[in-house]
C-alpha positions in Angstrom: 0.0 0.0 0.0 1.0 4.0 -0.7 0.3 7.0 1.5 -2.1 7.9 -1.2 -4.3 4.5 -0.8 -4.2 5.1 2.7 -5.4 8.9 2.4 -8.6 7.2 0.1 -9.9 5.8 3.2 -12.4 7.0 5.4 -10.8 6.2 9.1 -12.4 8.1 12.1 -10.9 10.4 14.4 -12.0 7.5 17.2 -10.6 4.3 19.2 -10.1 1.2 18.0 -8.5 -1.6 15.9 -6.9 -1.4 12.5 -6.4 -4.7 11.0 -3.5 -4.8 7.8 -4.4 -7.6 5.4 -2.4 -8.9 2.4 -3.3 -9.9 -1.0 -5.9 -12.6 -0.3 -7.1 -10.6 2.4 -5.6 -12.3 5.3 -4.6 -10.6 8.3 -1.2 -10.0 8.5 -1.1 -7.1 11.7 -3.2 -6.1 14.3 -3.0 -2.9 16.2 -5.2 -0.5 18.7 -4.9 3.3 18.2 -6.7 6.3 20.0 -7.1 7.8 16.9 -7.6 5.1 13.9 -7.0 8.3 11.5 -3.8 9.3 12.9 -2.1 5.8 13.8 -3.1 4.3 10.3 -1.6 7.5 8.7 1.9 7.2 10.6 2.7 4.1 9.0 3.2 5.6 6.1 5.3 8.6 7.5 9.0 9.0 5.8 10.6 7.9 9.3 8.4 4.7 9.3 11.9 2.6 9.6 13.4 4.8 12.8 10.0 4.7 14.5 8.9 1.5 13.9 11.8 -0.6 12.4 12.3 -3.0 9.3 9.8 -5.4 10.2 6.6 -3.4 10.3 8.2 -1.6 7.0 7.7 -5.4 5.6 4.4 -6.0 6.4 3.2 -2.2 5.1 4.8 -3.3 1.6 2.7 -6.6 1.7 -0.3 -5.3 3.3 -2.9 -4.7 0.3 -5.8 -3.4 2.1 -6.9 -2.5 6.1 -10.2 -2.3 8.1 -10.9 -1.1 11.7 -13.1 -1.6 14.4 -14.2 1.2 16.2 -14.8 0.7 20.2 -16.2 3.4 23.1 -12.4 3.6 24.8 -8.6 3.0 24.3 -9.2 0.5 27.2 -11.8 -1.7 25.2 -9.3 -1.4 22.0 -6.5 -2.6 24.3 -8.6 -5.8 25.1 -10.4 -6.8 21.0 -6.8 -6.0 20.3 -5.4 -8.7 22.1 -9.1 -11.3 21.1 -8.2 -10.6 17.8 -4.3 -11.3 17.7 -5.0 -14.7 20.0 -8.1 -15.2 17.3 -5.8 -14.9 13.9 -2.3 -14.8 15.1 -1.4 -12.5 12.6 2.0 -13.1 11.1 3.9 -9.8 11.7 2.5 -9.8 15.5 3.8 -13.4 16.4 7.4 -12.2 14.9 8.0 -9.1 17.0 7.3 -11.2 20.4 9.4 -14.4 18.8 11.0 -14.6 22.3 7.4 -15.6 23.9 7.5 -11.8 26.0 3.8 -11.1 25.3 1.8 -10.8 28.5 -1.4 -12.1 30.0 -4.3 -11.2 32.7 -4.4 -14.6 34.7 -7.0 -15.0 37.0 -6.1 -18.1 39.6 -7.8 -21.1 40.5 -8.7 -20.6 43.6 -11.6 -20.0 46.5 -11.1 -16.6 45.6 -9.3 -16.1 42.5 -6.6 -13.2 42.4 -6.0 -11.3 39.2 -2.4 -11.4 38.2 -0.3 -10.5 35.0 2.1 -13.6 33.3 4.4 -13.7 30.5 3.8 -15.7 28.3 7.2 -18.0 28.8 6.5 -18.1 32.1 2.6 -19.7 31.2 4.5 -22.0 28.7 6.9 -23.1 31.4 6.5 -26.6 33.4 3.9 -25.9 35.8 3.6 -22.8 34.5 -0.2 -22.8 33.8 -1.3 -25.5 36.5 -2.8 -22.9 38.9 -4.8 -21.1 35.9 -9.0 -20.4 35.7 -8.8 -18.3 32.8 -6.4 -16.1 30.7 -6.7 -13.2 28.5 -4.6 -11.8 26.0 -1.6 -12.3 24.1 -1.0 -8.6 25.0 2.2 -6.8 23.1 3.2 -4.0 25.8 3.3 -4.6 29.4 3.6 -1.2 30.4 0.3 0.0 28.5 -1.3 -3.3 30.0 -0.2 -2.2 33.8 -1.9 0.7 33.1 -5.3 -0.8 31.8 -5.1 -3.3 34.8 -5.3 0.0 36.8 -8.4 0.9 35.3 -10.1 -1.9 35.0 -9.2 -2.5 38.9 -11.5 0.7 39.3 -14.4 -0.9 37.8 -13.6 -3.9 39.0 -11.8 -4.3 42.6 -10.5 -7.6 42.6 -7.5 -9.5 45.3 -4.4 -10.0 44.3 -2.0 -10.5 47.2 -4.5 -10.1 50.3 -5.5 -13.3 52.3 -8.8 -14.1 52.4 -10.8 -14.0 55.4 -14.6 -15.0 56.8 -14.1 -12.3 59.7 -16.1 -9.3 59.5 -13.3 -8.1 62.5 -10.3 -8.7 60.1 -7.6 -5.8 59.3 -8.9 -4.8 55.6 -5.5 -4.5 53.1 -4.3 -1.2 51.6 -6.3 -1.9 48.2 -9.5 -2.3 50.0 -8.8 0.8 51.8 -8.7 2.7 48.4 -11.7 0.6 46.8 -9.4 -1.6 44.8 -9.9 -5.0 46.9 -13.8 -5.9 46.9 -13.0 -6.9 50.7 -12.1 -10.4 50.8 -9.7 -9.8 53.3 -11.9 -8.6 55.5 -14.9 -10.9 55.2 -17.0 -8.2 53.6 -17.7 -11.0 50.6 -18.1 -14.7 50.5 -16.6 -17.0 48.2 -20.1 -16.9 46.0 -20.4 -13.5 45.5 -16.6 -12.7 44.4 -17.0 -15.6 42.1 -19.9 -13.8 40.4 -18.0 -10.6 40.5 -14.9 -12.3 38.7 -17.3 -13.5 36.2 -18.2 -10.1 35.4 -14.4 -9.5 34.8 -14.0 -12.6 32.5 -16.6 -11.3 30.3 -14.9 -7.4 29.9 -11.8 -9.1 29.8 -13.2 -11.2 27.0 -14.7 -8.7 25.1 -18.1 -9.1 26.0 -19.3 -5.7 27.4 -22.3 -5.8 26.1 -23.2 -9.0 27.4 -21.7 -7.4 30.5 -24.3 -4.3 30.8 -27.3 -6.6 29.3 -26.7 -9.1 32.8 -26.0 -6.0 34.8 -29.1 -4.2 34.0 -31.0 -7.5 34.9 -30.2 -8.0 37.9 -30.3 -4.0 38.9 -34.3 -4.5 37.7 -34.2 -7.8 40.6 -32.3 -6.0 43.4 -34.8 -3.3 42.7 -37.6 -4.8 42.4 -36.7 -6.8 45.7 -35.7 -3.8 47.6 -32.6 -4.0 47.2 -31.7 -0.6 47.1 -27.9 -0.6 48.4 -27.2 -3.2 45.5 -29.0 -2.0 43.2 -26.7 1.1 43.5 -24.0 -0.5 43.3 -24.8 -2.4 39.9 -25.6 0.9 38.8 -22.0 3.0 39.7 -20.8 -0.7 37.9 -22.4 0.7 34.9 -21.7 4.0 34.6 -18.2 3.2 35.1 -18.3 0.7 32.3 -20.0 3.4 29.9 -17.7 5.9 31.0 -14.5 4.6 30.9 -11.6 6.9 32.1 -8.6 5.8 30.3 -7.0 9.2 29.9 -3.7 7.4 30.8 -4.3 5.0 28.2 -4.7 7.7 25.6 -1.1 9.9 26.9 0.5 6.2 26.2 -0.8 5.8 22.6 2.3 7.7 21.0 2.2 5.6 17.7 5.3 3.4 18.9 5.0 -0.5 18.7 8.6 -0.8 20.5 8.0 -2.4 24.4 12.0 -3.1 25.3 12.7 -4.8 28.3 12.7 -1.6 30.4 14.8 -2.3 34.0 14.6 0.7 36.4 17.4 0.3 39.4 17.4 2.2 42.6 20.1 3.2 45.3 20.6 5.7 48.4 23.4 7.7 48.9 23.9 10.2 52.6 26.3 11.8 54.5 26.7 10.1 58.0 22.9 9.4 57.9 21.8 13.1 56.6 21.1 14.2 53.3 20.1 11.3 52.0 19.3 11.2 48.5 17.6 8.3 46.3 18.0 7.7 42.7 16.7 5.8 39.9 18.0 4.8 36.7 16.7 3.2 33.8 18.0 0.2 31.0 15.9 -0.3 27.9 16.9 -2.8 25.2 20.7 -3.3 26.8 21.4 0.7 26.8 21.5 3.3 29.6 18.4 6.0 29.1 19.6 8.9 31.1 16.9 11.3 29.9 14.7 9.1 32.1 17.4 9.2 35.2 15.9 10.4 38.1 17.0 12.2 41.8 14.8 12.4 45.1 15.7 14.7 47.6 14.5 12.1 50.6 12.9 14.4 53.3 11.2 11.5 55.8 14.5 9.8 55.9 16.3 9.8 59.1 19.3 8.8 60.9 20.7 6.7 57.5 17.6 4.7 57.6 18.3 2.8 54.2 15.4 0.8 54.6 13.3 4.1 54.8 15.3 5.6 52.0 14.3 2.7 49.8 10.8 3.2 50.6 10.4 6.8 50.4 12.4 6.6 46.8 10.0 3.9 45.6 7.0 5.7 46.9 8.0 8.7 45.3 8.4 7.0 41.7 5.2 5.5 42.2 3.5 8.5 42.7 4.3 9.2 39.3 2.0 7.4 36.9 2.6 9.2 34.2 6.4 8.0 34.1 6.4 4.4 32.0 6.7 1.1 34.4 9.2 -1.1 34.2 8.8 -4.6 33.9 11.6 -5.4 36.2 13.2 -3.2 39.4 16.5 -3.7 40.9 17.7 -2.5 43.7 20.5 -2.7 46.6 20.5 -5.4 49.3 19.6 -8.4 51.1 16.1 -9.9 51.7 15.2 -7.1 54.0 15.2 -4.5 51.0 13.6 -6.8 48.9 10.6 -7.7 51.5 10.4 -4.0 51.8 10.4 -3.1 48.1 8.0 -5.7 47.4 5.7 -4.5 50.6 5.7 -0.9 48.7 5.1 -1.7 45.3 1.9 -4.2 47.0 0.5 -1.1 48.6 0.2 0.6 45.8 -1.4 -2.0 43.6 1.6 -2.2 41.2 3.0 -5.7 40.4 6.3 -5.4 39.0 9.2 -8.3 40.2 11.8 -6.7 42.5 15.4 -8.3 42.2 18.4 -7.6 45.0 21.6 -7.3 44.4 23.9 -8.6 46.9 27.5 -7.2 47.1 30.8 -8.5 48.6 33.2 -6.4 50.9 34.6 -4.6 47.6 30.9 -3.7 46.3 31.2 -6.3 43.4 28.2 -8.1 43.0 27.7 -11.5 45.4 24.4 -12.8 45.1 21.0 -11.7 43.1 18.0 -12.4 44.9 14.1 -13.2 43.1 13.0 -15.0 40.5 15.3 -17.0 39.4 14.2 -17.2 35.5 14.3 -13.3 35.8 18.1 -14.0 36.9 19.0 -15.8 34.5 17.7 -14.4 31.8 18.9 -10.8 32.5 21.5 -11.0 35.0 24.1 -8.9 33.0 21.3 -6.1 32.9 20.9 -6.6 36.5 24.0 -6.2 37.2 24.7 -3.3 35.1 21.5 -1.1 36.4 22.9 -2.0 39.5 26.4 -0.7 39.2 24.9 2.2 37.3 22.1 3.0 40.3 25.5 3.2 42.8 27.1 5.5 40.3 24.5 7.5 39.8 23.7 8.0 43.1 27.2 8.6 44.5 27.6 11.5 41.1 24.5 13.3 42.4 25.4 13.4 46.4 29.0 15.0 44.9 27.2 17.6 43.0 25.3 18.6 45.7 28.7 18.8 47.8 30.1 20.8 45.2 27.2 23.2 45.2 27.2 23.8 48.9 24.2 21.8 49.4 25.6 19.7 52.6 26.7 22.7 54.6 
């Protein structure tokens, strides 16, 4: 196809889907956009190699025609994306993710199922599967997919690391405090009723919204017409949430990049005889150092060279920053007691990214890496090298405020 067949097509200004198909009309590439007009157009942009590389520049030389899907969000593109690529495992979508990296919403087998996200070699793996209810996906970008998770969780509270409970007495988590935990942990729901409420999840998840609303606004009319009421209500914020999706962070992602490198951010603490402290992060993308997305915290809650604290007040302070891209891995400086308390602060907030220690010897050379250990073996020179960067980093950034009189 040419810029100028593209340009003959009518393509709204709206979300969606875009499917390229070759010659015989199958379908080669699959893709979501915020605006089908504009993302459909960049492909055929002069810097369509830089931006997107020589694989995509392939399939736009095969492709013969396209068609779209429209949908009501980015979110609900994200998701008939992903039906759609497990549906026809397009070509030119299977070869970008060769190394099995796409991701997948996994909701567990269990009493009360927690909502998880799971590479796909990980799924694949021995075992790796044997705990599953259902799946959704392939999904391309885990970042983007983080993000939806977020929303969705909104709609749809679900438990992900709390223990369930039967006793109305019992501490509620730090989700259910902020209306992301339906209250499992604190015996707020029985088994029954959180099995119906993940079954509403299956069927967004699944791409069945308006299967979704049509059940919804049944049983409203029953809670209703049984009096009801404080159900009823809450069926009906359920549905006004679902037709008026907020997915405004969605939308600031959708940059018309298909590139999702392995993006590692590392963290470390530097102070002066327990003052001062300062935290910093650093971030590796595709095997290469991305200093314009190095980052410095002036720690003011950490005292007496607390490193513990420092770790936490540096994490919590990136996390407060949504609009910054996740990583899909975090490293940072220690033993089992910074990565309990790394792991305790990224659970809080409702983010699940895997945390990985590095352990160093008396002359700061890495001893020992502690997590997963397929994330340790796959990436351990990465780890390493965030790691060694975090320290140098950190150590730069407590001299420069020496130089500039900062520690007086």
């Amino acid at each position: 196809m040419t810029k100028d067949d593209v340009h003959k097509i009518t393509l709204p200004a709206t979300p969606g889907v875009y499917l390229f198909r070759d010659k015989k009309g199958k379908i080669i590439y699959v893709g979501k956009a915020t605006s089908l007009r504009d993302r459909v157009r960049s492909y055929f942009n002069g810097d369509v190699i830089t931006s997107r590389g020589p694989l995509i520049v392939k399939m736009v030389e095969e492709a013969r025609s396209i068609t779209y899907e429209e949908t009501d969000s980015v979110l609900e593109a994200l998701i008939r994306e992903a039906v759609l690529i497990k549906k026809y495992q397009p070509i030119y979508n299977t070869k970008e993710k060769s190394d099995k990296s796409f991701y997948y919403i996994v909701i567990t087998d269990e009493k009360y199922p927690r909502v998880l996200l799971r590479r796909e070699r990980d799924l694949v793996a021995p075992g790796g599967s044997d705990d599953v209810r259902s799946m959704f996906g392939p999904f391309p970008r885990g970042g983007v997919l983080r993000d939806a998770l977020k929303i969705i969780r909104k709609i749809f509270p679900f438990r992900d690391t709390c223990n369930p409970s039967t006793d109305t007495s019992s501490k509620p988590c730090f989700n259910r405090q902020i209306g992301l935990c339906p209250g499992v942990c604190s015996g707020e729901l029985s088994a029954r009723a959180y099995r119906a409420h993940i079954k509403r999840l299956e069927l967004f998840l699944g791409g069945k919204k308006n299967t979704l609303i049509t059940h919804l606004e049944k049983e409203m009319a029953t809670y209703a017409r049984k009096e009801l009421f404080e159900e009823a209500s809450r069926i009906k914020r359920t549905l006004h949430n679902l037709k008026h999706i907020q997915d405004i962070a969605l939308m600031k992602r959708d940059d018309g990049t298909e590139h999702d490198a392995f993006r590692i951010e590392g963290y470390d603490v530097a102070h002066l005889g327990g003052s001062h402290a300062t935290g910093v992060m650093v971030v590796r993308s595709g095997g290469e150092e991305k200093k314009e997305a190095y980052r410095m915290f002036t720690l003011r809650n950490t005292k007496g060279g607390d490193d513990l604290a420092g770790l936490e007040e540096t994490l919590s302070r990136r996390l407060a920053h949504a609009e910054w891209t996740y990583p899909e891995l975090i490293v940072i400086d220690g033993g089992n007691n910074q990565l309990r308390r790394a792991e305790h602060v990224l659970a809080q907030a409702g983010v699940m990214i895997p945390v990985v220690s590095v352990v160093k010897d008396d002359r700061h050379k890495a001893r020992e890496l502690l997590g997963d250990e397929k994330i340790v073996r796959t990436y351990e020179k990465d780890i390493i090298a965030v790691n060694a960067e975090a320290h140098r980093f950190a150590i730069g950034a407590f001299r420069r405020k020496q130089r500039k009189g900062a520690l007086r």
